[in-house]
C-alpha positions in Angstrom: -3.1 27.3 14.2 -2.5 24.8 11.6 -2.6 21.4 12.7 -2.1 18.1 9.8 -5.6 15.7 10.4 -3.4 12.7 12.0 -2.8 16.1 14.8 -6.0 16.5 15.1 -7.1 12.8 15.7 -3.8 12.7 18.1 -4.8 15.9 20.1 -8.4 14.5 21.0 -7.1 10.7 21.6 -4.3 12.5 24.2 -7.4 14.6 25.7 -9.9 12.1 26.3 -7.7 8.8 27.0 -5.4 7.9 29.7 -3.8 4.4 27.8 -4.2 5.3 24.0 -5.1 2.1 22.0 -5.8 2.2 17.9 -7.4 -0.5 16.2 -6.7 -1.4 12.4 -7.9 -4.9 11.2 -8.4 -6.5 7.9 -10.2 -9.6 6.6 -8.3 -11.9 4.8 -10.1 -13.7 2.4 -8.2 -13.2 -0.8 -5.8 -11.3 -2.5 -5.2 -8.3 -0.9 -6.1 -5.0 -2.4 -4.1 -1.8 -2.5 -6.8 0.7 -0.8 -5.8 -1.8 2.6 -3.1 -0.1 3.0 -4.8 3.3 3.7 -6.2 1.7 7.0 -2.6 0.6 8.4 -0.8 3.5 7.2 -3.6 6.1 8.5 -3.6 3.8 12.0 0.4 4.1 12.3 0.3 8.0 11.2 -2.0 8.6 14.4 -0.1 6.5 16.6 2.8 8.1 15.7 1.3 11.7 16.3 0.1 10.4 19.6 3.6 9.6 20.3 5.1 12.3 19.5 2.5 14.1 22.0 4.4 12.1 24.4 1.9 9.8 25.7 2.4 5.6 25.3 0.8 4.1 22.8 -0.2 1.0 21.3 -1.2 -0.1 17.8 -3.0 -3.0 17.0 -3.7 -4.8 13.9 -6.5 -7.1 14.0 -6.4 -10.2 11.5 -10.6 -11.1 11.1 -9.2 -15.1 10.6 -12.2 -16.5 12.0 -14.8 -14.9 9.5 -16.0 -17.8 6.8 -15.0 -18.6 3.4 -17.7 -16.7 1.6 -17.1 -18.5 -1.8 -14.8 -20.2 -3.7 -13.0 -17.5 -5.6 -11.4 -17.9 -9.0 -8.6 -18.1 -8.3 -8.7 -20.7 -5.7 -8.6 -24.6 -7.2 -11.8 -26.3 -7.6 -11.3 -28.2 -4.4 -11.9 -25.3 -2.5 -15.5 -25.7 -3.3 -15.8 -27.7 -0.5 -14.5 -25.2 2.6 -16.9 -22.2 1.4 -18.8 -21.5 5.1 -15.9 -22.3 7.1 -13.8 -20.0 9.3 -10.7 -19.6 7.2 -8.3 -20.5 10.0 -9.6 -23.7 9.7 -8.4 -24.4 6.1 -5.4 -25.2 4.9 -3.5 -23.1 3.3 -3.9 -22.9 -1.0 0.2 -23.1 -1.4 1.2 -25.4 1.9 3.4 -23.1 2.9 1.6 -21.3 5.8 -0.5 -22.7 8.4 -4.3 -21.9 7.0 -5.9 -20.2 4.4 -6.3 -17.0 6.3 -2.1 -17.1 7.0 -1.6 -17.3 3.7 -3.2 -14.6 2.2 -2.2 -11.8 5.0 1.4 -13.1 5.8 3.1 -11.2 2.6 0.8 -8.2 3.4 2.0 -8.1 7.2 5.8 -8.3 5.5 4.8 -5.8 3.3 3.3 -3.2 6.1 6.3 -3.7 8.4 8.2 -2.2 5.6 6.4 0.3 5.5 7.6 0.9 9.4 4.0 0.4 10.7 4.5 -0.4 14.3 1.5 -3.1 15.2 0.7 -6.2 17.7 -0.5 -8.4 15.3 -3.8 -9.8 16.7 -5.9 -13.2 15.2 -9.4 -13.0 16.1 -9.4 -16.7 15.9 -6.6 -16.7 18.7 -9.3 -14.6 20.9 -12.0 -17.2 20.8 -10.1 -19.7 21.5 -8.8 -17.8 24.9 -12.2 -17.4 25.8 -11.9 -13.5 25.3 -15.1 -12.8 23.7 -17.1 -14.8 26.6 -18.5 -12.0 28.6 -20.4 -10.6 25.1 -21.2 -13.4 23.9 -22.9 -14.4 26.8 -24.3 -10.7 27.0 -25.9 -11.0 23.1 -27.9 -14.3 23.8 -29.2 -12.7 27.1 -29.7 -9.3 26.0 -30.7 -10.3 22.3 -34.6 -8.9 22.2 -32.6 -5.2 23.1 -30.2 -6.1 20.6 -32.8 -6.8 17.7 -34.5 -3.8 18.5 -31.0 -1.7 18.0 -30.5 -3.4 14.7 -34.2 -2.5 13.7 -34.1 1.4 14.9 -30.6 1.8 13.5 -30.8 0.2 10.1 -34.5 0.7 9.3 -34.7 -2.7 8.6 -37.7 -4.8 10.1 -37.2 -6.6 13.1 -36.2 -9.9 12.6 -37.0 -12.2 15.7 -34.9 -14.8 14.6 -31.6 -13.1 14.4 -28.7 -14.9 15.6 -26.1 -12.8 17.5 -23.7 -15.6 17.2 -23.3 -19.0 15.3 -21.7 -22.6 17.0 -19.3 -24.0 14.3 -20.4 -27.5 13.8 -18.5 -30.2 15.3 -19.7 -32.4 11.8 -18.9 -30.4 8.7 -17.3 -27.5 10.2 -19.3 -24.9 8.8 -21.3 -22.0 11.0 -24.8 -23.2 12.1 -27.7 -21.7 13.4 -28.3 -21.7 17.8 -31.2 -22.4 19.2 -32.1 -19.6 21.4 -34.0 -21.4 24.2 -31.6 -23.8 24.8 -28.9 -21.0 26.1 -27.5 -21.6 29.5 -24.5 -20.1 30.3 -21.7 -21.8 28.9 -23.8 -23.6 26.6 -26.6 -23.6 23.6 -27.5 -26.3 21.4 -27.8 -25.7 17.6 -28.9 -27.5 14.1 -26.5 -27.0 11.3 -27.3 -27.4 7.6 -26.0 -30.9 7.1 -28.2 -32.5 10.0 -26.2 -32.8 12.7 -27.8 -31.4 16.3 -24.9 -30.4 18.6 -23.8 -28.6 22.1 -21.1 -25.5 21.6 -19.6 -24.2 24.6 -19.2 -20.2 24.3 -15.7 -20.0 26.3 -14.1 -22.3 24.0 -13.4 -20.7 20.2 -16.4 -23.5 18.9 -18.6 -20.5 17.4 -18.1 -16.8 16.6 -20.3 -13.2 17.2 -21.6 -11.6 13.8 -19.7 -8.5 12.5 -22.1 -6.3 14.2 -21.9 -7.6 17.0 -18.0 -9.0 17.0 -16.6 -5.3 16.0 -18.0 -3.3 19.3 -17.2 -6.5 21.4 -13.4 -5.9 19.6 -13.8 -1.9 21.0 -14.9 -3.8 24.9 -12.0 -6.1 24.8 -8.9 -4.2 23.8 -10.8 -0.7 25.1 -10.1 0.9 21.7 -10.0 5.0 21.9 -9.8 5.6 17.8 -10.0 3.5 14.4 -9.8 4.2 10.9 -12.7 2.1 9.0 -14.1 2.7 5.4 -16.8 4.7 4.9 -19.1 1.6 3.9 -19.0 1.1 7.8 -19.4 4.8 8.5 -22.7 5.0 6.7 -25.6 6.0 7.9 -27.4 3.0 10.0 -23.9 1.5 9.2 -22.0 -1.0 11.4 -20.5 1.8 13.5 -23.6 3.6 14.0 -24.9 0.1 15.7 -22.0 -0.4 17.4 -22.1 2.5 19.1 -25.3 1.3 20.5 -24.8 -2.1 21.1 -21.1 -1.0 23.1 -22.7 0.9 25.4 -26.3 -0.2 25.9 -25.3 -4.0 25.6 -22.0 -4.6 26.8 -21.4 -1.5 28.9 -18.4 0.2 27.1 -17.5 3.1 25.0 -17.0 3.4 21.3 -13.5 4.7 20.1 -13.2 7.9 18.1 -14.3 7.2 14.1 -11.7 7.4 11.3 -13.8 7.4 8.7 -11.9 6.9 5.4 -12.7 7.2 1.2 -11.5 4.1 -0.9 -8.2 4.2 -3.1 -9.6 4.1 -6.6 -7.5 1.8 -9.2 -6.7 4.6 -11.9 -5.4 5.2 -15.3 -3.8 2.0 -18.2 -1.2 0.4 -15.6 -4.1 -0.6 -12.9 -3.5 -4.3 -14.0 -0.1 -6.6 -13.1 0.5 -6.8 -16.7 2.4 -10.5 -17.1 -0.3 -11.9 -14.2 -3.4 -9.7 -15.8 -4.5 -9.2 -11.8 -5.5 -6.1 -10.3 -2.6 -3.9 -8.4 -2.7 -5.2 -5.0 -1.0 -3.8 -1.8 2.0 -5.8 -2.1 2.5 -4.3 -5.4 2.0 -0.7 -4.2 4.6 -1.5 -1.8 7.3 -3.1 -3.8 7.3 -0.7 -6.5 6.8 2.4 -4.3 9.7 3.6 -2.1 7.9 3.0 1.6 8.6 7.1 2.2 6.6 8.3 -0.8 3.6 5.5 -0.4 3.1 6.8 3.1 3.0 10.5 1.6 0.8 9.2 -0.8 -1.8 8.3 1.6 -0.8 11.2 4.6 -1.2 14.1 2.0 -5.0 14.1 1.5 -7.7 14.0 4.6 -9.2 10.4 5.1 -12.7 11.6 3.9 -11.2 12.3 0.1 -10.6 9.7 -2.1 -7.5 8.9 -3.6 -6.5 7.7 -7.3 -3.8 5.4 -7.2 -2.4 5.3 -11.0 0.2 2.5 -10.8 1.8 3.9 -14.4 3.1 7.0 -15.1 1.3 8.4 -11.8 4.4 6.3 -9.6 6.7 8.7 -11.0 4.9 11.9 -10.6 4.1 11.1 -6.8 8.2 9.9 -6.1 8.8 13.8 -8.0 6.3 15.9 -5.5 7.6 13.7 -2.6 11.4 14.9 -3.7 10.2 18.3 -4.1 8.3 18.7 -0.7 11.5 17.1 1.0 13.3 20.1 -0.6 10.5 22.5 0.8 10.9 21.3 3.9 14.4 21.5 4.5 15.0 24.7 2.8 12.3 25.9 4.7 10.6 27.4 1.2 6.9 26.9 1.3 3.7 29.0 1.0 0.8 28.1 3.4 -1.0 26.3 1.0 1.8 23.7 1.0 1.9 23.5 4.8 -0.1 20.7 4.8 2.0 18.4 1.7 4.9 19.2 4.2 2.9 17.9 7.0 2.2 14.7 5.5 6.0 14.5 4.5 7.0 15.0 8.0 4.2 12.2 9.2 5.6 9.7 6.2 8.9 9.5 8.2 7.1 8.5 11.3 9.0 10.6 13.6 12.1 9.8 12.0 12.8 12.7 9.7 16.5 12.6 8.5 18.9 15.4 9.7 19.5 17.3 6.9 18.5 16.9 2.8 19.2 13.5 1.8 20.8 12.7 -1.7 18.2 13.2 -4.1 18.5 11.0 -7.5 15.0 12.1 -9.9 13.0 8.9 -9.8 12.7 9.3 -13.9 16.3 9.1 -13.8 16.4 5.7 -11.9 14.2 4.4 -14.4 17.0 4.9 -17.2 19.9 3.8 -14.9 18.0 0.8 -13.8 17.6 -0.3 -17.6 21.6 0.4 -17.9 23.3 -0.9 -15.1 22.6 -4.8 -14.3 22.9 -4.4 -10.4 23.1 -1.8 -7.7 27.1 -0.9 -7.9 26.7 -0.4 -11.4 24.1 2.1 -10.5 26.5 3.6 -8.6 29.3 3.8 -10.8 26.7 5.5 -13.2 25.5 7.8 -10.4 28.6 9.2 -9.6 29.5 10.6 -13.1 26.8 13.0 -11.7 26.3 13.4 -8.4 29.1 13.2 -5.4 28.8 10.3 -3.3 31.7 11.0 -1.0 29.5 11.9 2.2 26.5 9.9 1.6 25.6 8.3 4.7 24.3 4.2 5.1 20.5 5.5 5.3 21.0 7.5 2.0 22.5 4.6 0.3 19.9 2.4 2.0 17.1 4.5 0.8 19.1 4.7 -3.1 18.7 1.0 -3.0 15.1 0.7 -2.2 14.5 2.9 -4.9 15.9 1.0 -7.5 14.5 -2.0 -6.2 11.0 -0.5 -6.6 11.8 1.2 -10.1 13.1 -2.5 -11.1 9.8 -4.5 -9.7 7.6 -1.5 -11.8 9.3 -2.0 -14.8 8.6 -5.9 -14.4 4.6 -5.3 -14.5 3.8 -2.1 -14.4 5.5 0.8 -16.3 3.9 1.6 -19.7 6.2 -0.1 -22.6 7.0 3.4 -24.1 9.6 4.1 -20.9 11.5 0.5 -21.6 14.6 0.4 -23.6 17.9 -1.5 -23.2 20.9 -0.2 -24.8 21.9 -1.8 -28.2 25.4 -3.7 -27.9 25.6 -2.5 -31.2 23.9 -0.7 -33.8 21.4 -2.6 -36.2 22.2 -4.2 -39.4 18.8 -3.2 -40.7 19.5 0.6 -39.3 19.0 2.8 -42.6 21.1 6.4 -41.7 20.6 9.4 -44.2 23.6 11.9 -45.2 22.4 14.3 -42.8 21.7 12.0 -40.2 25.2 10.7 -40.6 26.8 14.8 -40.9 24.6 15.6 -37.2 26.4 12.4 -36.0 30.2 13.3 -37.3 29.6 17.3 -35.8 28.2 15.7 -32.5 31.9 13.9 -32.3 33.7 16.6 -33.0 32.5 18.7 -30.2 31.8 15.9 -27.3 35.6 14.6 -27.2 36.5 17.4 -25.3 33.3 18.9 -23.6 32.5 18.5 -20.1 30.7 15.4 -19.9 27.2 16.4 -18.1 23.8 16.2 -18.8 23.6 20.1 -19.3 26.7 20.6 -21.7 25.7 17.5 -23.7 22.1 18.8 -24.1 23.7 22.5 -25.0 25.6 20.3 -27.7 22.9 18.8 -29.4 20.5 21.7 -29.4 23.5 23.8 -31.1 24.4 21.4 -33.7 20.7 20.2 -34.7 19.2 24.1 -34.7 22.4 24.0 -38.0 21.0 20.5 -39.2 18.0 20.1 -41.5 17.0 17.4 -39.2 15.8 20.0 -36.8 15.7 18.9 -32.8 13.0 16.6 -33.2 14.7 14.4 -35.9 18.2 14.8 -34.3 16.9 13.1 -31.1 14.8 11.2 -33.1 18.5 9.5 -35.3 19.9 9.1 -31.8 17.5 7.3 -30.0 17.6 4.9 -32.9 21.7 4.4 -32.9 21.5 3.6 -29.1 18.3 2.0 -27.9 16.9 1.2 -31.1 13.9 3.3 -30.2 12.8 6.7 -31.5 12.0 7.9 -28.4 13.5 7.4 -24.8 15.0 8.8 -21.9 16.0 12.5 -21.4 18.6 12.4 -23.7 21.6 14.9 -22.0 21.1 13.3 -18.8 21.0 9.4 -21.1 24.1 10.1 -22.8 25.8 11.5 -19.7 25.3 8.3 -17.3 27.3 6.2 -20.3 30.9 5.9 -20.6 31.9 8.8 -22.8 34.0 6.2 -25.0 31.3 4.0 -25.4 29.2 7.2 -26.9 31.6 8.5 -29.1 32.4 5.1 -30.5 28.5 4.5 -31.3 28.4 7.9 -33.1 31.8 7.5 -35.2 30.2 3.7 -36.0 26.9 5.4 -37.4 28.7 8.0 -39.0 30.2 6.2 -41.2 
């Protein structure tokens, strides 16, 4: 039987788990990058499988805001020089608007994801230390730490390395991780020497030090008893954190690792990879403003975890919002091969078990980008819209959905969209605009025949094809003369569907103005 992967992950959570519990996390030290979005969006897909399964379900997105600042990145102000080695919920935020660093740069993703419908407790590691959570491993790695360095040696290949600290005291001085000294351990305390001189006591229960990441992320699975993550194949490698998590789980702190989602990176692809005006790469705030929060979840649904997937922010946003359209039609007129099972899978997964009842209105995406350039705000876009398409029994979600759309086709068009798909309409045509005779006939013929036509896309195209086949312009250099009499341009939008969204006044006006 076929089953889509998030089935697959859901059917062996539901087997083997009585409470199902996903973990997604993220570390937020900068800017944060598209390919972040795979982990939430995979996390929520399976949790919404397991749901629909049936069986309660929890999803939980862990914020690593007690990892240090590693450097001082460029584009943080020279001042930060001076909070590099310090856990980033301890410093302050780079804008002042949030309450630390780490807030600030995970606060407009975590907007950005509940967009996207992900439904997550959001979880701050720092939080957990502070409560004491992490006590019982902590306590477990200094007593148990010769077993642990022999894990870390056998699993990574690596020689052992008897002074390996399982977990670092913050100092009470400069604030930065410091180094324990091992023999001083008694439960709840160790002494340690930091870096800048100062000898202190840090008490274990009380969020004053933190585990390493191979240590912290199986303590993570012990705490919340996690039965499946998704995690990115650097962490899936061989002698990998995972692979010594596994061990260190069970043979240190007596629990069970979760079922591995191993997933392939999102690759930045094609010209429109960088924010043009801000000349920074795409990031996952960006991929969700200028994606419509359906198709982005398609986007990453429709391939398995273990490929890779090319996001092109250019041309590729169109082509992704046209194959989500076109599986939605598949899957409502029930028209698909077995091949396409799975694309209608993923499109069924994107809703998060909230698929709408029947087709919903269905404007081409290319089209919005015309309309959007036309109209000034969304009733406008309307008014344009319904020259074409009947509105009458569009329901709030449809509308809702219109909206967010144009919204998204707006923000890409603001950094992203290659300059050969822009164009505003001229309020009038150009002084400098040099017509020929035959340019001018094409026009005067084109009046003649559109002042009593139907006005639609297909009877306007039929139109033009017929009267420039006549002309010695041909169709290249008819379409050509009118992209230059109304966008100034010589090429644009799909020109029947162009002229059709415009008042037919306004049209004929412009051609009997250039005609003459």
């Amino acid at each position: 039987m076929h089953m889509h992967w998030a089935d697959v992950v859901a059917k062996e959570i539901v087997d083997s788990c009585d409470h199902p519990l996903i973990a997604t996390g993220i570390s937020p030290t900068g800017i944060i990058h598209v390919g972040s979005l795979r982990e939430a969006i995979t996390g929520e897909s399976v949790r919404s499988a397991v749901e629909a399964k049936g069986k309660e379900v929890r999803l939980i997105y862990l914020i690593d805001s007690f990892d240090p600042l590693r450097k001082r990145y460029d584009f943080l102000p020279k001042e930060f020089e001076k909070y590099v080695g310090m856990p980033i919920s301890r410093i302050p935020c780079p804008c002042g608007k949030h309450h630390n660093y780490a807030h600030h740069f995970v606060q407009p993703f975590l907007d950005a994801v509940g967009s996207l419908e992900v439904n997550c407790e959001v979880i701050w590691t720092h939080d957990l230390y502070a409560k004491g959570a992490f006590t019982e491993c902590i306590d477990k790695a200094f007593t148990k730490r010769k077993e642990v360095i022999e894990i870390l040696h056998e699993v990574t290949g690596k020689d052992a390395d008897p002074n390996y600290a399982p977990y670092n005291p913050v100092c009470e001085h400069c604030g930065r991780f410091a180094k324990p000294l091992f023999d001083t351990y008694s439960f709840p305390t160790v002494e340690y020497e930091c870096q800048c001189g100062y000898h202190g006591v840090c008490d274990i229960r009380s969020g004053e030090g933190k585990l390493t990441w191979r240590m912290e992320w199986p303590a993570k699975w012990m705490i919340f008893g996690t039965s499946a993550e998704p995690f990115g194949k650097d962490h899936a490698a061989a002698g990998g954190s995972y692979d010594s998590g596994k061990r260190i789980v069970s043979e240190i702190y007596g629990g069970k690792a979760p079922i591995p989602i191993p997933y392939e990176f999102v690759q930045l692809k094609g010209v429109g990879q960088m924010h043009k005006s801000l000349g920074c790469p795409v990031t996952g705030l960006d991929a969700i403003n200028m994606t419509p929060p359906e198709v982005l979840n398609y986007l990453f649904l429709r391939v398995q975890p273990s490929r890779s997937i090319d996001y092109d922010s250019g041309m590729g946003i169109l082509d992704i919002a046209d194959e989500y359209d076109r599986v939605e039609q598949k899957y409502f007129t029930k028209e698909y091969t077995e091949s396409e099972m799975n694309l209608v899978d993923a499109y069924v997964i994107a809703q998060h078990n909230h698929v709408p009842a029947k087709l919903p209105i269905q404007v081409p995406y290319r089209h919005l980008v015309s309309i959007v350039q036309m109209a000034s705000n969304y009733k406008e876009v309307l008014e344009i819209l319904s020259r074409n398409i009947d509105f009458t029994g569009a329901t709030d979600d449809e509308l809702k959905r219109l909206w967010r759309r144009c919204e998204c086709v707006r923000y890409w068009l603001n950094g992203f969209a290659p300059d050969n798909v822009k164009f505003s309409v001229l309020n009038t045509i150009p002084d400098n605009l040099d017509l020929s005779m035959n340019e001018k006939v094409f026009f005067q013929a084109l009046v003649r025949r559109m002042n009593d036509c139907n006005w639609n896309a297909d009877e306007i195209n039929g139109i033009i094809a017929d009267i420039a086949k006549e002309s010695p312009l041909g169709t290249k250099g008819a379409y050509k003369s009118l992209y230059r009499i109304f966008i100034g341009k010589s090429v644009g939008p799909r020109l029947g569907f162009f002229l059709s969204s415009m008042d037919r006044k306004f049209v004929i006006n412009r051609l009997v103005q250039a005609s003459s």
